[in-house]
LOSELUM-428772 format. One record per residue (C-alpha): residue number from 0; chain; x, y, z. Coordinates in steps of 0.5 Angstrom, whole numbers, plus 500, padded with zeros to 3 digits. Layout:
BEGIN
NUM, A, X, Y, Z
...
***
This chain:
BEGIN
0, A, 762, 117, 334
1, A, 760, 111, 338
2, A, 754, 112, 343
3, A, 754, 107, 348
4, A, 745, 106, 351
5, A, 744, 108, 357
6, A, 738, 105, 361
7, A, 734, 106, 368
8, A, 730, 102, 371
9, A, 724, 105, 376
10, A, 726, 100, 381
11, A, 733, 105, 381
12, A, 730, 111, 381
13, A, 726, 109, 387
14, A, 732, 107, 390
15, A, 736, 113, 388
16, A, 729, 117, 392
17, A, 730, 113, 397
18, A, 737, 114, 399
19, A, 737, 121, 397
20, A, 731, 122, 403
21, A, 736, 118, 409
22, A, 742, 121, 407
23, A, 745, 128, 408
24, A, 749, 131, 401
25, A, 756, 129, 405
26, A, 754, 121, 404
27, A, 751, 121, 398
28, A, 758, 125, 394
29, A, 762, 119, 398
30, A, 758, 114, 396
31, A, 757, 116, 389
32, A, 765, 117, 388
33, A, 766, 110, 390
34, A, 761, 107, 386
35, A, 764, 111, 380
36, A, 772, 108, 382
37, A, 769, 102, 383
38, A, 766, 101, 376
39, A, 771, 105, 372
40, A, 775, 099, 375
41, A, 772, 095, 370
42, A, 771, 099, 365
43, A, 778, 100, 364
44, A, 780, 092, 365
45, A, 775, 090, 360
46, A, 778, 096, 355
47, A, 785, 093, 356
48, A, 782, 086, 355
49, A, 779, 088, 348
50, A, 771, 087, 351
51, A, 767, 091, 347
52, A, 762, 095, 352
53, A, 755, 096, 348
54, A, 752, 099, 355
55, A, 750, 101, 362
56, A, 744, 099, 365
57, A, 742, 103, 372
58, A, 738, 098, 376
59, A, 735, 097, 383
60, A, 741, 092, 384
61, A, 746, 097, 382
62, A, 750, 099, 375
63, A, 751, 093, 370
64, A, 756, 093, 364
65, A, 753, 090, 357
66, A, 759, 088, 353
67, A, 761, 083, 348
68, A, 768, 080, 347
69, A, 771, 074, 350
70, A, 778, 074, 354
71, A, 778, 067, 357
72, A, 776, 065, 363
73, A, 781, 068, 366
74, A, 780, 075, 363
75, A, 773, 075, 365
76, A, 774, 074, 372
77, A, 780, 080, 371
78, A, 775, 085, 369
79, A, 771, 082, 375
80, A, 777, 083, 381
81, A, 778, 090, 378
82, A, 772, 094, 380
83, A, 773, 092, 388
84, A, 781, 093, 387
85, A, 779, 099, 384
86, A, 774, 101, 390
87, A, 780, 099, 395
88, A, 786, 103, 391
89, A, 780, 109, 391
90, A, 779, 108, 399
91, A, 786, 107, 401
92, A, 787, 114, 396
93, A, 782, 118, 400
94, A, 783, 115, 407
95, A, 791, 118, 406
96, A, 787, 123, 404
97, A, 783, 124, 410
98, A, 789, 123, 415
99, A, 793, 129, 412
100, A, 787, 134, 413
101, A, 787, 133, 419
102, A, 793, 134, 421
***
């Protein structure tokens, strides 16, 4: 089994408290469903690229991905665009989504 390690930060739980405290429930689920597309972007493009992730880092500044490997300059910057490519399938999904609701 692997066990990949999962760290937080108290800056993250500080940031996590504060933007539970500004934003309704409604917000929050759209929010993380975003944040989750756009790293599993990554997580898939570095899996197909042959990186090896080591572990998750939650911080004040966002969600980090340690990983190890080397797949070109070219490679690196795949797994880079795939998080917001991710994030952008994910919005077009849910706007079409939205849209037919309230039709």
């Amino acid at each position: 089994m692997i066990r990949k390690k999962v760290t937080v930060s108290s800056g993250a739980v500080i940031m996590a408290a504060v933007i539970y405290y500004l934003c309704d429930s409604k917000t929050l689920l759209a929010v993380f469903a975003a944040a989750l597309a756009h790293e599993l972007g990554h997580m898939f493009a570095m899996q197909v690229l042959g990186l090896r992730i080591k572990a998750f880092r939650i911080e004040a500044k966002g969600f980090c991905i340690d990983y190890c490997g080397y797949a070109g300059a070219v490679g690196h910057a795949l797994a880079a665009l795939a998080g917001p490519a991710a994030g952008l399938f994910y919005a077009l999904a849910a706007s079409k989504m939205g849209n037919s609701l309230e039709e």
